[in-house]
C-alpha positions as CSV (number, residue, x, y, z in Angstrom):
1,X,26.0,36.6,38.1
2,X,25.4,38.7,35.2
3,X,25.7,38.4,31.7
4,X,28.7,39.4,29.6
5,X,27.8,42.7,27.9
6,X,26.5,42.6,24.6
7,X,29.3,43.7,22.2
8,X,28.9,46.9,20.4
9,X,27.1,46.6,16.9
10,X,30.0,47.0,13.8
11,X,30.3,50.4,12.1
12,X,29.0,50.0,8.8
13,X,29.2,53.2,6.1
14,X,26.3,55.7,6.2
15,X,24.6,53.7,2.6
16,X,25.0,50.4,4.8
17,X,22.8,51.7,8.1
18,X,20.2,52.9,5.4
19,X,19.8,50.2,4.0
20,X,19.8,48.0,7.3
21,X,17.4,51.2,9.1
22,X,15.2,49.9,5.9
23,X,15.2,45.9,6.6
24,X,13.7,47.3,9.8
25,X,11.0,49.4,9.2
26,X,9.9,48.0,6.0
27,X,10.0,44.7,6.0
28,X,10.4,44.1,9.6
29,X,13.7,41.9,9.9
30,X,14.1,40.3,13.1
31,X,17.3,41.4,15.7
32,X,19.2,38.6,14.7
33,X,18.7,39.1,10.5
34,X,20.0,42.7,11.3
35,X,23.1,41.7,13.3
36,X,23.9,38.6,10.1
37,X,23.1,41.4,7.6
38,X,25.3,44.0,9.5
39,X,28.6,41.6,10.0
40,X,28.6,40.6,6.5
41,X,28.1,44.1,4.9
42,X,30.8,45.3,7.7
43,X,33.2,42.2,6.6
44,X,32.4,43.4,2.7
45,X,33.4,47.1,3.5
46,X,37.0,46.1,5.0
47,X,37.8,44.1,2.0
48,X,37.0,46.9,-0.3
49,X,38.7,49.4,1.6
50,X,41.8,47.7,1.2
51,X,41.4,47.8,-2.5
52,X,40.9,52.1,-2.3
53,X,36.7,50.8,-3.1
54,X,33.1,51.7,-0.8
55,X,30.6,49.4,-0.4
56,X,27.9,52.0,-2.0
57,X,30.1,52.4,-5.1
58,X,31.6,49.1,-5.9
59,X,32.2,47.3,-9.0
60,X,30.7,43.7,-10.4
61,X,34.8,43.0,-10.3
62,X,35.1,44.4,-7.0
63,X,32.3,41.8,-5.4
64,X,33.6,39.1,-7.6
65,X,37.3,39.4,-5.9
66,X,35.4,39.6,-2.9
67,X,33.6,36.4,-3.8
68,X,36.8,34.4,-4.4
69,X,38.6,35.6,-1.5
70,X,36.1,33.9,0.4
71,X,36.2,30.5,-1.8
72,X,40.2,30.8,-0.9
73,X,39.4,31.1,2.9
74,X,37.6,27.6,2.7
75,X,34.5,29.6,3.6
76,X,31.4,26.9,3.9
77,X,29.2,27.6,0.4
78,X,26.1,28.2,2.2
79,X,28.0,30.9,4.3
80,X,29.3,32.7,1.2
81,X,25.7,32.3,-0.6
82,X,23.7,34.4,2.6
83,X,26.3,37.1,2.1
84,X,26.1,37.3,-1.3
85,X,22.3,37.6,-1.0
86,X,22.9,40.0,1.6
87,X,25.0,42.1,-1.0
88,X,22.0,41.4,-3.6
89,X,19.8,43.0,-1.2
90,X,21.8,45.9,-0.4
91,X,22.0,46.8,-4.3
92,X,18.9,46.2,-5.5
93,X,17.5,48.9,-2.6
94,X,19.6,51.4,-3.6
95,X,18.6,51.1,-7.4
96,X,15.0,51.3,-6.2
97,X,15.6,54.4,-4.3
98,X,17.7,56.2,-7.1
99,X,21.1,56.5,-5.4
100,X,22.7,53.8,-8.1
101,X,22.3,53.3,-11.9
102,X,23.0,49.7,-12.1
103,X,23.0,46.1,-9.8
104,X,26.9,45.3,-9.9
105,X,25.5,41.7,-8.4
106,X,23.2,40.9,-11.2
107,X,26.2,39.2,-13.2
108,X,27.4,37.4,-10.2
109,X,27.6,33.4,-9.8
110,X,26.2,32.4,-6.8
111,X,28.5,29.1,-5.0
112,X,27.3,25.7,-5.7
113,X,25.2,23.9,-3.2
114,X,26.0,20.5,-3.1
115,X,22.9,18.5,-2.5
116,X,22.7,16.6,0.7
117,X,22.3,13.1,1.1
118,X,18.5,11.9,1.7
119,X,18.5,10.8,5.6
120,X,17.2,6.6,6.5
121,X,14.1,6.3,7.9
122,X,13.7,5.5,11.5
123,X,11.5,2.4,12.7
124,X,9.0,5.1,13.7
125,X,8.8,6.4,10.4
126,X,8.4,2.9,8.4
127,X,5.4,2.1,10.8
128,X,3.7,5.3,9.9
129,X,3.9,4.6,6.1
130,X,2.9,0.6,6.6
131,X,0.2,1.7,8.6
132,X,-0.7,4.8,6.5
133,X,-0.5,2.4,3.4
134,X,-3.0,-0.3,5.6
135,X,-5.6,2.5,6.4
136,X,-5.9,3.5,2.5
137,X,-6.6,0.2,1.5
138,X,-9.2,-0.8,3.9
139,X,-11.7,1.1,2.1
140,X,-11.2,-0.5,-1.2
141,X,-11.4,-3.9,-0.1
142,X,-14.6,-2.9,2.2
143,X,-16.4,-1.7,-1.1
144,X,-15.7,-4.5,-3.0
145,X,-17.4,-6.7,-0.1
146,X,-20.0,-4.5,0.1
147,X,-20.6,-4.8,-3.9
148,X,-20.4,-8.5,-3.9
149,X,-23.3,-8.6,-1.1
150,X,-25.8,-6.9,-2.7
151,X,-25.1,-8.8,-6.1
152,X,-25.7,-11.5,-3.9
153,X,-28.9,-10.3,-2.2
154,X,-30.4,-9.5,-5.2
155,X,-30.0,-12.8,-6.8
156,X,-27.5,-12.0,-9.3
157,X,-24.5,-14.7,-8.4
158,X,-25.1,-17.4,-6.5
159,X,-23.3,-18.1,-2.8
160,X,-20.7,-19.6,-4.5
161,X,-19.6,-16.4,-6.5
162,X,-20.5,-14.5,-3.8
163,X,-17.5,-16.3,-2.2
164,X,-15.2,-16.5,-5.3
165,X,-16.0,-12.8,-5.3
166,X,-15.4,-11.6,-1.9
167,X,-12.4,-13.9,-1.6
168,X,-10.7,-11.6,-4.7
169,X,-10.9,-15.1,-7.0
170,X,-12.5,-14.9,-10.4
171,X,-15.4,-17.7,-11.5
172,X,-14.3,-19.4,-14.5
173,X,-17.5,-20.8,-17.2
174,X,-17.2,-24.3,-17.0
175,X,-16.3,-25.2,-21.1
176,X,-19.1,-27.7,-22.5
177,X,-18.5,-31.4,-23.2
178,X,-17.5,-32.0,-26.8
179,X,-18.9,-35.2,-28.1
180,X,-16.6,-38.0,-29.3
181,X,-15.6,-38.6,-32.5
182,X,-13.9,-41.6,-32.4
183,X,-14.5,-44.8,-33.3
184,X,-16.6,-45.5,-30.3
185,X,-19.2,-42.9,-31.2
186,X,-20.8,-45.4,-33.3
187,X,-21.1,-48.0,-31.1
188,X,-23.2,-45.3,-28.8
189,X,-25.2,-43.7,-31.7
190,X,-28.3,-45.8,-31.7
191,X,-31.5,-44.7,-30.4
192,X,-31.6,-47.0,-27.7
193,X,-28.4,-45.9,-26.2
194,X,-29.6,-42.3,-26.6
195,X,-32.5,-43.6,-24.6
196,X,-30.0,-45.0,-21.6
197,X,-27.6,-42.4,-21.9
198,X,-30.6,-39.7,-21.1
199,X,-32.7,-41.9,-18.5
200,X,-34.6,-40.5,-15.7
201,X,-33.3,-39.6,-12.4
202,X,-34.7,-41.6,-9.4
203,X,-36.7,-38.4,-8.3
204,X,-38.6,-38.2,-11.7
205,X,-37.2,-34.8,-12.8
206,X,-35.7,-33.8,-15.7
207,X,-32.5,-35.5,-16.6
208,X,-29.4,-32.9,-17.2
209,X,-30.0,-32.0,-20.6
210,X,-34.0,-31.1,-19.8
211,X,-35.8,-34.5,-21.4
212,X,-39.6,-34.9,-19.8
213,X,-41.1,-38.3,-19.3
214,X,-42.8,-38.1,-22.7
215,X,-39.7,-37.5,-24.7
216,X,-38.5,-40.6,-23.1
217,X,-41.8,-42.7,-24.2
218,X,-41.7,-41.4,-27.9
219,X,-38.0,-42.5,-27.4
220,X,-39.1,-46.0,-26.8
221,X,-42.2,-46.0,-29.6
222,X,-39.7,-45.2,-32.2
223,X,-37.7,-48.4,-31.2
């Protein structure tokens, strides 16, 4: 079976196929931008005929009655913008090639476009991001291992830091031991408790605060 026919193309004024013969050649417009730009110029043209006015010679109030005739139609806002930048087009050509001493569409509103409302993300989507966010923060957590290690290797922290480090936790100083002031400090201030207090370990090294086996005797002379 065959296909319907394709309808004629509109008759548009002589200024209207220049300016379309133009879109063409110049800027190479595709079939279908020449059709859209050809029913809009062709639907502009009847209007203005109707008010005793040519496409090539209209007014800014001319395309401005235009303009609200099709706001009265209901005409979507988008629709009524593509024509009026058809319009734009058409004008600004024939001011460039000399046939017109002004743009009657420079003064022109263009409709509103309301902005649309942001569309959800689908489950596919979210993953992407999660596992988009997942891939950018493997690398940062793999340097920091990587940093820790080699402080480590070098004998700069200990294991333990190396841990405390690697495991994101921070080593706090241990704060020293304040001596006691109270009452009981005397009782524990005489050179034979100093003695006790500070007393060799089994294995014969240094006690905790670094006291060698002769400290310890001149300890006991003095008593």
């Amino acid at each position: 079976m065959r296909g319907r026919p394709a309808a004629p193309p509109q008759p548009v004024s002589a200024a209207a196929e220049a300016f379309l013969e133009m879109m063409a050649a110049e800027r190479g417009a595709a079939d279908n931008t020449l059709a859209a730009y050809r029913r809009d110029l062709a639907d502009v043209e009847d209007f203005l005929r109707r008010r005793s006015a040519s496409l090539a010679e209209a007014s800014t109030d001319d395309l401005r009655a235009y303009l609200k005739r099709l706001d009265g139609q209901g005409m979507a806002a988008r629709t009524a913008a593509r024509r009026l930048s058809a319009l734009r087009q058409f004008y600004r050509f024939r001011l460039s090639d000399g046939q017109r001493p002004d743009d009657p569409t420079a003064a022109l509103d263009g409709p509103r476009l309301g902005r649309s409302l942001p569309k959800p993300l689908g489950e596919p989507e979210v993953t992407r991001l999660i596992e988009a966010a997942a891939r950018r923060a493997t690398p940062v957590a793999s340097a920091h291992n990587e940093a820790a290690t080699r402080l480590a290797n070098s004998g700069s922290i200990s294991a333990v830091d190396q841990e405390n480090t690697t495991s994101g936790a921070q080593t706090m100083p241990s704060a020293p031991i304040q001596p006691s002031t109270g009452p009981n400090q005397r009782r524990s201030s005489s050179p034979a408790s100093q003695a006790a207090n500070h007393a060799p370990s089994t294995d014969g090294s240094r006690n905790s605060i670094g006291w060698s086996p002769n400290h310890r005797r001149m300890v006991a002379s003095s008593q």
